[in-house]
Backbone as numpy.savetxt, mean C-alpha at the origin, in Angstrom:
# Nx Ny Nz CAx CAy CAz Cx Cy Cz
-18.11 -18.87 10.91 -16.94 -19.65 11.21 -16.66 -19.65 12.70
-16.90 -18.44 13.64 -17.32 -18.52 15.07 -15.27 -18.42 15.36
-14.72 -17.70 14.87 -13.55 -17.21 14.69 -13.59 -16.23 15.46
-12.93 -16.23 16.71 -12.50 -14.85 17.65 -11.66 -13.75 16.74
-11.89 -13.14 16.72 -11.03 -11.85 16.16 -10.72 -10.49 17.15
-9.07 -10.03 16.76 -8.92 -9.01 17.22 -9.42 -7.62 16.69
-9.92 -6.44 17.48 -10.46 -5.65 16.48 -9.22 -4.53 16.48
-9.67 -4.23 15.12 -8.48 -3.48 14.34 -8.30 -1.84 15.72
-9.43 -1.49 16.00 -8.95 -0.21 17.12 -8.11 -0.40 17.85
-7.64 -2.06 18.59 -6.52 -2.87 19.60 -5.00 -2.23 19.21
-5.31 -1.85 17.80 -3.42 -1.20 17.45 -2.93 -0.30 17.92
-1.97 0.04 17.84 -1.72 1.24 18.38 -2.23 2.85 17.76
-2.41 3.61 18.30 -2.93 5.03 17.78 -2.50 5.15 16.72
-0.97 5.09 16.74 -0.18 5.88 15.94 -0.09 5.60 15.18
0.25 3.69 15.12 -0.04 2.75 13.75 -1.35 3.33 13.15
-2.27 3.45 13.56 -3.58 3.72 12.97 -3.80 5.00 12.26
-3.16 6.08 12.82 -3.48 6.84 12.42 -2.48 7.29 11.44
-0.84 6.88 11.09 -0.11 7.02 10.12 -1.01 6.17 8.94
-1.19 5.24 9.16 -1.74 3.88 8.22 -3.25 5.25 7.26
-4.06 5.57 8.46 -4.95 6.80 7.64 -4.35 7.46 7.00
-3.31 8.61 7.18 -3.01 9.69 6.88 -2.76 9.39 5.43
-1.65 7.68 5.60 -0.92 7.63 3.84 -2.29 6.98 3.11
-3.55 6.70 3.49 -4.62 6.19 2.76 -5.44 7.08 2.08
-5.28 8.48 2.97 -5.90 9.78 2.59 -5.29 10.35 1.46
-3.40 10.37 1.75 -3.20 10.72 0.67 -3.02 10.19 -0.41
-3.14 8.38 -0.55 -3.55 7.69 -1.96 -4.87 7.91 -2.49
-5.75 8.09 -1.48 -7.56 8.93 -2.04 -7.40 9.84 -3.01
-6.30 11.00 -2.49 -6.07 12.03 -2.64 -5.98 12.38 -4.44
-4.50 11.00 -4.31 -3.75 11.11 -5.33 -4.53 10.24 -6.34
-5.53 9.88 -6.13 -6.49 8.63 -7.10 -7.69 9.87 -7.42
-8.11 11.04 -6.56 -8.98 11.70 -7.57 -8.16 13.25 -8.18
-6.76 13.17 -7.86 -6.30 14.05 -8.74 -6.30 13.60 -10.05
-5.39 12.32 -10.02 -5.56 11.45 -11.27 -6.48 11.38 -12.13
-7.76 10.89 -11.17 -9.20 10.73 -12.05 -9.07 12.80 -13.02
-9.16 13.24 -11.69 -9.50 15.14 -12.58 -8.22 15.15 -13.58
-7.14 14.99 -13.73 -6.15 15.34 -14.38 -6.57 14.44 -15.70
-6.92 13.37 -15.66 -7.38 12.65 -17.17 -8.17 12.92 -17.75
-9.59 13.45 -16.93 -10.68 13.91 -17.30 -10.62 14.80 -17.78
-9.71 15.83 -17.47 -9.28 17.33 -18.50 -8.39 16.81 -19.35
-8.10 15.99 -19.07 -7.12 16.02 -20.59 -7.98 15.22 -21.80
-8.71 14.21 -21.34 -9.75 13.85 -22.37 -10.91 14.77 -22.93
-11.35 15.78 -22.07 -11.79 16.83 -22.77 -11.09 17.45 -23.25
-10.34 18.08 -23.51 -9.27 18.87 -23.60 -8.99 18.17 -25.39
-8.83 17.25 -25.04 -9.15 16.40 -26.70 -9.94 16.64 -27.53
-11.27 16.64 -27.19 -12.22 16.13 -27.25 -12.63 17.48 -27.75
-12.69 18.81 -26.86 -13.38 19.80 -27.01 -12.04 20.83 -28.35
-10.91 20.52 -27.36 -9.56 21.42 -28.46 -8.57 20.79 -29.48
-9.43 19.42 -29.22 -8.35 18.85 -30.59 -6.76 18.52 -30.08
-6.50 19.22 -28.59 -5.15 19.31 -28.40 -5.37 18.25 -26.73
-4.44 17.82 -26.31 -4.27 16.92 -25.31 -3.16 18.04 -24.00
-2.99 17.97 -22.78 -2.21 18.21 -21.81 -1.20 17.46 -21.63
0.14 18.18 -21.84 1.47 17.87 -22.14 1.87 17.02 -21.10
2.43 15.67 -21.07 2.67 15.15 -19.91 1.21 14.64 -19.04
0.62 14.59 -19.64 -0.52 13.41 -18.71 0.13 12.16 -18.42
0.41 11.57 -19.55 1.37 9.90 -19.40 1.88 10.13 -18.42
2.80 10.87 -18.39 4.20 10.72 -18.01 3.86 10.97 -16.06
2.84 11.86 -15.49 2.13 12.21 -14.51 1.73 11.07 -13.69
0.84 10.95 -14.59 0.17 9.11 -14.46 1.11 8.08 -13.88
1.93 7.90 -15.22 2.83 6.82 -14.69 4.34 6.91 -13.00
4.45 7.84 -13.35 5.05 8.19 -12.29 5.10 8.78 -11.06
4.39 9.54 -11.27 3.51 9.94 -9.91 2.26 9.32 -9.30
1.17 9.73 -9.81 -0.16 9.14 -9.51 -0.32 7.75 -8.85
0.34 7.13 -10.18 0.00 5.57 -9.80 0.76 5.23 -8.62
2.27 5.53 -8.39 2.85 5.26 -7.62 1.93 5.76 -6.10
1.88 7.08 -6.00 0.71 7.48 -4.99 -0.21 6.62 -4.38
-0.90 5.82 -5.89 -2.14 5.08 -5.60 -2.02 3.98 -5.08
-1.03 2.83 -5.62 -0.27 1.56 -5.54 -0.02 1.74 -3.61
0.81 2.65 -3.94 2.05 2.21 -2.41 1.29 3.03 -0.95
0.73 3.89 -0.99 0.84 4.66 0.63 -0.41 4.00 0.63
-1.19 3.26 0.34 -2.67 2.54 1.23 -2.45 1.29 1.54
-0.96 0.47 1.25 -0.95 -0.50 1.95 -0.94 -1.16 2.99
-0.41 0.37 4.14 -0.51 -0.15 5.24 -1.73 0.00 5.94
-2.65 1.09 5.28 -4.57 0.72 5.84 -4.97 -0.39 5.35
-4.52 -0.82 4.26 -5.24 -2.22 4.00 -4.45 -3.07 4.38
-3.37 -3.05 4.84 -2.68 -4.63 5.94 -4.10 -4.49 7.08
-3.56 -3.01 7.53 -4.71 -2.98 9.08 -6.09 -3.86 8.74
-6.68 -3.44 7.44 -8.09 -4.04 7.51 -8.26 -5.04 7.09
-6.85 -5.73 6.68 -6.85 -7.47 6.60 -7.44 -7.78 5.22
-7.32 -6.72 4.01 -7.51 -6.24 2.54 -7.03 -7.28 1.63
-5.86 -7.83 2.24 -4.92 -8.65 0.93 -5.83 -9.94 0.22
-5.29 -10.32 -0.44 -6.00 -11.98 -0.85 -5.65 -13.01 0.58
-6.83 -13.78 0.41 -6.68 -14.81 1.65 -6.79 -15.73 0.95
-6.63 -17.00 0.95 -7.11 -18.51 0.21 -7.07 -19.26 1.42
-7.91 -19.68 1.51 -8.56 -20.56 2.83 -8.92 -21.95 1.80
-8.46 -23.02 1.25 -8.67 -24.12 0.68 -8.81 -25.10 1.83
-7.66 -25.10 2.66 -7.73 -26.25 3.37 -7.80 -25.77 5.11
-7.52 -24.72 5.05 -7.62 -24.13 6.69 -8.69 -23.94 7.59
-10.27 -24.14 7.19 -11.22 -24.61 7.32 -11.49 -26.23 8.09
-10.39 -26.52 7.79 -10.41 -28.49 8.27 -9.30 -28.62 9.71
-8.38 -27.00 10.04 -7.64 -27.25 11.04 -8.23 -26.71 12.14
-7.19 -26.91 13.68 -8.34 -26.16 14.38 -7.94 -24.84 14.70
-8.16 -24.22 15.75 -8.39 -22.43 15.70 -6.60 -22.43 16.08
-6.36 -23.07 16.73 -4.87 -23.18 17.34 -4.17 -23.24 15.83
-4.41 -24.28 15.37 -2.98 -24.04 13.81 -3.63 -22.73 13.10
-4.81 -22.49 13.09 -5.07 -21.33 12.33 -3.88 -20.40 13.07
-4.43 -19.72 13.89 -3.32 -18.62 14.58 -1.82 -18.74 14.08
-1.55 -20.32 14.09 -0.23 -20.33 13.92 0.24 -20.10 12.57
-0.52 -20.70 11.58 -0.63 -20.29 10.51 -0.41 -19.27 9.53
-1.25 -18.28 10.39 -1.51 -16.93 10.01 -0.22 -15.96 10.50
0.09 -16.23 11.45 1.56 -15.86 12.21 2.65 -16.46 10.99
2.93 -17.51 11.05 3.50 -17.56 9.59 3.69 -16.76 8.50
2.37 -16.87 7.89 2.12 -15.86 7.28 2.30 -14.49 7.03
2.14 -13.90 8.42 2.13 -12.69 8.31 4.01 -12.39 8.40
4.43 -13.33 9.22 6.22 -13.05 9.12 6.72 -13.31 7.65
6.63 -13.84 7.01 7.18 -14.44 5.43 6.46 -13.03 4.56
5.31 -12.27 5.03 4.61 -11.10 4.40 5.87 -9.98 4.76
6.06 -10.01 6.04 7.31 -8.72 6.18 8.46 -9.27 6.21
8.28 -10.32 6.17 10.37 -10.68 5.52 10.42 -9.61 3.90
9.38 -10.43 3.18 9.04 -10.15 1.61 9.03 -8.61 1.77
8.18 -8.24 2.62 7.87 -6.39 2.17 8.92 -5.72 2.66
9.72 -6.38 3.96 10.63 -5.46 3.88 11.88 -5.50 2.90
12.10 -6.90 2.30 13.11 -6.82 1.57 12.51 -6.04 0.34
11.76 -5.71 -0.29 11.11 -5.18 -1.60 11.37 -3.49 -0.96
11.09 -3.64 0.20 10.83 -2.30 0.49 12.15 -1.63 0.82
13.16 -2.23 1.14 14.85 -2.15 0.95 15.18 -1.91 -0.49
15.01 -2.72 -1.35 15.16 -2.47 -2.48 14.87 -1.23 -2.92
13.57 -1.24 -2.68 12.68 0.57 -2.86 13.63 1.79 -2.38
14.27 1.71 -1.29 15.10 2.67 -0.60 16.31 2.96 -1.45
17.35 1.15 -1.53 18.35 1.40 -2.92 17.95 2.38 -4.09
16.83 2.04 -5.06 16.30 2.61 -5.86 16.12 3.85 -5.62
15.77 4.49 -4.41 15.82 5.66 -4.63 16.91 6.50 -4.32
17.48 6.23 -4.10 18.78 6.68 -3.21 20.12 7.01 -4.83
19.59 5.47 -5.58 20.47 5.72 -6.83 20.11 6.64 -7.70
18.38 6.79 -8.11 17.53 7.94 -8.36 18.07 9.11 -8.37
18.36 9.56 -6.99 18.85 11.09 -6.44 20.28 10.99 -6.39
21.15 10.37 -6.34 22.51 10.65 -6.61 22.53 10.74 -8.36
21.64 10.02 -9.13 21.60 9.75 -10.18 21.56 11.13 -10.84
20.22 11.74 -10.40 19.61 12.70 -10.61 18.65 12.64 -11.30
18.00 11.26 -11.74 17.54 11.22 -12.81 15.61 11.38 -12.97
15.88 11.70 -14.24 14.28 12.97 -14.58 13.67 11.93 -15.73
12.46 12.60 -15.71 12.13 12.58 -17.22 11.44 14.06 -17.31
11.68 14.05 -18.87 11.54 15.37 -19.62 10.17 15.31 -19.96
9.71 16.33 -19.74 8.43 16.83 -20.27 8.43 18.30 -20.53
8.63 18.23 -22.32 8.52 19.48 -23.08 9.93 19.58 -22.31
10.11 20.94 -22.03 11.62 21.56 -21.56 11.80 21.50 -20.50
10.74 21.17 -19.38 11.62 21.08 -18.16 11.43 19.20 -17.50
12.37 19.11 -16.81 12.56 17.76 -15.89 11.81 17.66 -15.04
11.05 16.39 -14.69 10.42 15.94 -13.53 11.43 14.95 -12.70
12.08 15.34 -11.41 12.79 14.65 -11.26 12.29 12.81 -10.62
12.54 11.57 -10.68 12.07 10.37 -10.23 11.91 10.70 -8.65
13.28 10.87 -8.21 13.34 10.23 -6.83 12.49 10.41 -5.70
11.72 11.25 -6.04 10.55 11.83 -4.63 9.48 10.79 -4.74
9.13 10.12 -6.22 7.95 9.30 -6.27 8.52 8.07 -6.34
10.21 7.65 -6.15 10.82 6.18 -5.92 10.32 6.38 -4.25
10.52 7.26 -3.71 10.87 7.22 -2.22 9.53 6.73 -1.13
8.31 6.99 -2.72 6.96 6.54 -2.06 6.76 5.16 -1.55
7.73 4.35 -2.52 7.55 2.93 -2.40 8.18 2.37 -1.25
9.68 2.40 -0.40 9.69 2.15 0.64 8.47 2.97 1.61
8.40 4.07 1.74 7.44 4.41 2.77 6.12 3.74 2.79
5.43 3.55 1.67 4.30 2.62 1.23 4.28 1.00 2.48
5.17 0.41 1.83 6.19 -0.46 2.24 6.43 -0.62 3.60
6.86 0.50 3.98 7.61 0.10 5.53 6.25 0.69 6.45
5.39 1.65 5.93 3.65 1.28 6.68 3.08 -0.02 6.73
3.28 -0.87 5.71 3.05 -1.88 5.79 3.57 -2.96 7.11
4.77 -2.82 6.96 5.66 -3.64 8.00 5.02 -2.97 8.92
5.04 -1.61 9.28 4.73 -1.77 11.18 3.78 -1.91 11.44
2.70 -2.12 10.74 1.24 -2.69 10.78 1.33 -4.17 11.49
2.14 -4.65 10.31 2.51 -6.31 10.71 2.78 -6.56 11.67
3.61 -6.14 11.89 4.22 -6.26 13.71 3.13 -5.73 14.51
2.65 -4.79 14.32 1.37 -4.33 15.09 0.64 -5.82 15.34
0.03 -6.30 14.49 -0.56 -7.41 14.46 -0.17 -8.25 14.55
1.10 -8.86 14.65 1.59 -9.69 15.20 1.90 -9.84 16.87
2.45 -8.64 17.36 2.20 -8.59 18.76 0.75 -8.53 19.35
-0.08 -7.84 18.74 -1.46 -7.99 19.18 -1.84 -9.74 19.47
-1.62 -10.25 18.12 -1.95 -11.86 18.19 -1.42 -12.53 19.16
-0.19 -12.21 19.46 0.72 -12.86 20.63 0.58 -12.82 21.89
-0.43 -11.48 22.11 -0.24 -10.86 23.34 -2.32 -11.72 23.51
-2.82 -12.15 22.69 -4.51 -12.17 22.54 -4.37 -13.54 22.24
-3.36 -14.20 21.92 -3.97 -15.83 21.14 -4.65 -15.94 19.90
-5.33 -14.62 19.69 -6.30 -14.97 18.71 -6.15 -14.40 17.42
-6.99 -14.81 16.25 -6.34 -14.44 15.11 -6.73 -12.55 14.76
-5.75 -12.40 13.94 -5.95 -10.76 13.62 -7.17 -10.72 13.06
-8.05 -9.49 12.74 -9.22 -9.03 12.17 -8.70 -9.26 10.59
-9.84 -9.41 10.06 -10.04 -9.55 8.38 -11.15 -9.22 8.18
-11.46 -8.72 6.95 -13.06 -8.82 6.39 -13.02 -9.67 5.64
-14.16 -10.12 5.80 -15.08 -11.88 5.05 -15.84 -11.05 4.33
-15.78 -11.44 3.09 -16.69 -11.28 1.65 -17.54 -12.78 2.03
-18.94 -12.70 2.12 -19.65 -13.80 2.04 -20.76 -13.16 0.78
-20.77 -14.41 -0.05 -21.87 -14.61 -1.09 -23.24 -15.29 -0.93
């Protein structure tokens, strides 16, 4: 396509290296997950009996883990869905502009979701609210609180890349899947 691109090292350190840290710990939290199911399906399998609270682990912790803190390494590496139908036919100038678009209407959206996320947790912990497994409580609000942070990595990515573009003309880095 002969598309100038900015390269993703142009960000700032810090962006970069928060954006790692929460990607490491969704890695993290994606092969605890994997080990925590895997014993519990043996655990079946071999004792007839299952590990109390796997679901409940899963759904509220883990996934949340997995979902939210790698979004802002994959804003950086330009990860999301793209649909290029007709943007192919404009020239490099509306592209940029385009994509600038884009990327502002992306953190209008994430930050308002990611506001929401903050409400949510905030009502969570005044709430207090748990779920029970066997006799003791797992409380919500530490794994609501993942989702703004998830979230607001995201946003300063954006802006990362948005000032980059502004300051370069040219469009942010993406990876191209070619077939």
């Amino acid at each position: 396509m002969g598309t100038p691109v900015v390269q993703k090292d142009e960000l700032p350190g810090v962006v970069r290296a928060t954006s790692s840290l929460l990607m490491i710990a969704g890695s993290v939290g994606m092969a605890a997950m994997m080990l925590h199911i895997c014993i519990d399906v043996f655990s079946r399998f071999l004792f007839g009996a299952h590990i109390v609270g796997t679901l409940e682990y899963v759904t509220y912790f883990y996934m949340v883990v997995v979902v939210f803190l790698p979004l802002g390494r994959v804003q950086e590496e330009r990860g999301h869905v793209f649909v290029e139908v007709i943007s192919q036919l404009f020239t490099q100038r509306a592209n940029v502009w385009i994509d600038r678009f884009a990327q502002c209407f992306t953190f209008v959206y994430t930050a308002f979701i990611g506001y929401w996320g903050w409400q949510e947790t905030m009502r969570s912990f005044t709430r207090n609210e748990v779920v029970t497994i066997l006799q003791s409580d797992l409380p919500l609000w530490p794994t609501r609180l993942l989702v703004p942070v998830g979230l607001a990595a995201m946003c300063v990515v954006i802006l990362a890349q948005l000032a980059q573009s502004f300051r370069s003309g040219r469009l942010p880095p993406r990876e191209t899947v070619t077939h």
